[in-house]
Backbone as ProteinMPNN parsed JSONL, in Angstrom:
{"seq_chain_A": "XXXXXXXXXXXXXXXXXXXXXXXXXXXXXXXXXXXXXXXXXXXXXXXXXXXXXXXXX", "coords_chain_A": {"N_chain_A": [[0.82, -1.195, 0.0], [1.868, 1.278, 0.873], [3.622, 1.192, -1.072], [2.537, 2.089, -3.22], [1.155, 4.455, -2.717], [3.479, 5.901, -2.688], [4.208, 6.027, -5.588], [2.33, 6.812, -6.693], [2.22, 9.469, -5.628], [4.737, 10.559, -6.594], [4.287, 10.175, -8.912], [2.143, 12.146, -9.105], [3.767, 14.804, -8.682], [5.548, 14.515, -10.724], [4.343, 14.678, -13.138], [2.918, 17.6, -12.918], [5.35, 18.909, -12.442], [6.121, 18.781, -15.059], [4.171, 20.007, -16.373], [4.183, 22.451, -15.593], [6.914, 22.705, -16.275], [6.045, 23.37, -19.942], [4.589, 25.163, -19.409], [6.653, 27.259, -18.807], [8.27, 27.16, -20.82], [6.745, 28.402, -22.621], [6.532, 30.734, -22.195], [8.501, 31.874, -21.633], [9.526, 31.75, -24.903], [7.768, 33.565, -25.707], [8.357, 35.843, -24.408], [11.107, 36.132, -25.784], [10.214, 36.843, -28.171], [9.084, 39.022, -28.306], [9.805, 42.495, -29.617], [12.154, 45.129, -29.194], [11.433, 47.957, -29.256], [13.031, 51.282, -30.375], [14.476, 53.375, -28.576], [14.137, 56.838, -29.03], [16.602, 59.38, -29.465], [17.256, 61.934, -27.476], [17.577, 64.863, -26.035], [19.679, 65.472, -23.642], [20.307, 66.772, -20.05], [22.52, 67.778, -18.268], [23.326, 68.261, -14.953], [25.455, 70.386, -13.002], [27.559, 71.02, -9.814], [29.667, 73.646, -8.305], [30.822, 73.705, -6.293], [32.849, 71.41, -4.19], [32.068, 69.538, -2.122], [32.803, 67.346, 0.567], [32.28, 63.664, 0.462], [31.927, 62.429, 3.15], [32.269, 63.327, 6.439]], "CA_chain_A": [[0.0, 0.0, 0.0], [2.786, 2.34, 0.98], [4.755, 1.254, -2.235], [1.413, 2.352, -4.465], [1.015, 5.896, -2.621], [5.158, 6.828, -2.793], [4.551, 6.261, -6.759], [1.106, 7.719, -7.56], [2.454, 10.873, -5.266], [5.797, 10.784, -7.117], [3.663, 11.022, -10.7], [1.647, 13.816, -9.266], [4.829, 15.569, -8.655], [6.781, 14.742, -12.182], [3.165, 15.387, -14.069], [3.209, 18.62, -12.181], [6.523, 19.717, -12.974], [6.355, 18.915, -16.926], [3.38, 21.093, -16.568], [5.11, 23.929, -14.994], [8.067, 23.022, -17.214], [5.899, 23.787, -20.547], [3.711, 26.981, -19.011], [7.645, 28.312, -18.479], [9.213, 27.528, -21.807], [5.78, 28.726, -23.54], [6.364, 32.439, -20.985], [10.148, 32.783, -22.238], [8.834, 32.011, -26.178], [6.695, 34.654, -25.537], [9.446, 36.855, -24.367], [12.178, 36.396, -26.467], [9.419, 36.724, -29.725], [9.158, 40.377, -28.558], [10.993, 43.103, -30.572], [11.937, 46.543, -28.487], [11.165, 49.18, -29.971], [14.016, 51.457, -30.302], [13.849, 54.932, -28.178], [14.457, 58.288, -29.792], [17.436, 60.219, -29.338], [16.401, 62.879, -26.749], [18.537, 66.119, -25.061], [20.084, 65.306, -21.868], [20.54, 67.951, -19.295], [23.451, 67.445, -17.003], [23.363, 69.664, -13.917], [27.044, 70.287, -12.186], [27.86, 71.765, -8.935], [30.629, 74.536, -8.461], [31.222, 73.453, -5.019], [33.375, 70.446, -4.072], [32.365, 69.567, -0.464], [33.08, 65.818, 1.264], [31.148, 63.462, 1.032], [32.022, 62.391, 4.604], [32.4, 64.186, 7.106]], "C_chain_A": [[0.862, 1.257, 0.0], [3.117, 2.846, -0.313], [3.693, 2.458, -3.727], [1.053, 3.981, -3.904], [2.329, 6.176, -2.699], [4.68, 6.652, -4.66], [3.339, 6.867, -7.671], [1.531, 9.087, -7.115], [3.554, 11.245, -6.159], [4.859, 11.179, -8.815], [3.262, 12.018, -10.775], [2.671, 14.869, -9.407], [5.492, 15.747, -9.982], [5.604, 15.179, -12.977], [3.332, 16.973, -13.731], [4.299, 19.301, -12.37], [6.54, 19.934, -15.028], [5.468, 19.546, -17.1], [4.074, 22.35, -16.534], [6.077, 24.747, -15.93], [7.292, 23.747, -18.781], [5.528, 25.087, -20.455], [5.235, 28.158, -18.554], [8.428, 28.571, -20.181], [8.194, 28.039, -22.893], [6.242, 30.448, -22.882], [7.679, 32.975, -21.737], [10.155, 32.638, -23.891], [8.401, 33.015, -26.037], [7.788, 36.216, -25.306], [10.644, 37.257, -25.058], [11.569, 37.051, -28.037], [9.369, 38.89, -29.653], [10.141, 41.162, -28.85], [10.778, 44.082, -29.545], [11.851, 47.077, -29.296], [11.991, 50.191, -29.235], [13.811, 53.075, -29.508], [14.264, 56.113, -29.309], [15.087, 58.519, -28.67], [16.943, 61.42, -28.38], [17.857, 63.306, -26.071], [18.453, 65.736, -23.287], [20.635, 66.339, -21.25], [21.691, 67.38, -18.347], [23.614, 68.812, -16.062], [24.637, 69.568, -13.08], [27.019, 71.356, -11.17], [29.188, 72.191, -8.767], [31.217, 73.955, -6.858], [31.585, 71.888, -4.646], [33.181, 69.708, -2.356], [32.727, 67.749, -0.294], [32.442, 65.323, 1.254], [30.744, 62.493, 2.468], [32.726, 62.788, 5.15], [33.251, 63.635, 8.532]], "O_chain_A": [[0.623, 2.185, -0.772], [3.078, 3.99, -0.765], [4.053, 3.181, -4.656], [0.653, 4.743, -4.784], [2.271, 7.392, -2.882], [5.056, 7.735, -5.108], [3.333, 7.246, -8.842], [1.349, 9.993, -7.928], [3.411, 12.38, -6.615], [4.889, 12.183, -9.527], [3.452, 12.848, -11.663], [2.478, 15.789, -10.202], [5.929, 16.83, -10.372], [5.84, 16.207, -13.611], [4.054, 17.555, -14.541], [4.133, 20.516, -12.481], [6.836, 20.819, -15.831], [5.558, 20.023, -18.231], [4.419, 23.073, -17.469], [6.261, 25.913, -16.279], [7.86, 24.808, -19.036], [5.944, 26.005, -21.16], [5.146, 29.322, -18.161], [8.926, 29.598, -20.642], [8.629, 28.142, -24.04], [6.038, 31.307, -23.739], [7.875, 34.073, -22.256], [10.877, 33.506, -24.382], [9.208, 33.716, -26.648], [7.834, 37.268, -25.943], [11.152, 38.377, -25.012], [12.292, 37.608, -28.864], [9.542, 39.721, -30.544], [11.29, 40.857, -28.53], [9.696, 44.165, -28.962], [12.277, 46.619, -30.357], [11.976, 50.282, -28.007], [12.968, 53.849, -29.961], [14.708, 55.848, -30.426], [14.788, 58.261, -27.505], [15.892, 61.873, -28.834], [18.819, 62.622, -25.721], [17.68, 65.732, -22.328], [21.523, 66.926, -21.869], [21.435, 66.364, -17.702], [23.916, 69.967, -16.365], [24.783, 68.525, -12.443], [26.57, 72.467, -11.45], [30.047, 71.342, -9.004], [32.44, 73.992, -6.72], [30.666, 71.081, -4.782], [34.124, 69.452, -1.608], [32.864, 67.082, -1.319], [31.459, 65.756, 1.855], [29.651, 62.006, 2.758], [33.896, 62.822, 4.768], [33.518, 64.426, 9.436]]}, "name": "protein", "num_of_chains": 1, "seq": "XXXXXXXXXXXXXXXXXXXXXXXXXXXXXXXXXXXXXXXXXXXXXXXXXXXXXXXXX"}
């Protein structure tokens, strides 16, 4: 009886994972299929301070 629940629990478990396993390599398909879209060039502001202080004290 033991031997027949360690190997029906063990199937639920490996069924269960090869599930998992497709619903992950279907998620990263899915992710790699997307294209970025490229930004535009845009004006960057850099702001600089005249004053050099520490920054510990």
């Amino acid at each position: 009886m033991k031997k027949r629940l360690f190997f029906g629990f063990a199937f639920f478990v490996g069924f269960s994972l090869l599930v998992a396993w497709q619903f992950a390599a279907a998620e990263l398909a899915d992710l790699q299929k997307e294209v970025d879209v490229p930004i535009e060039k845009e004006n960057v502001e850099v702001a600089s301070s005249p004053s050099k202080t520490p920054l510990f004290i």
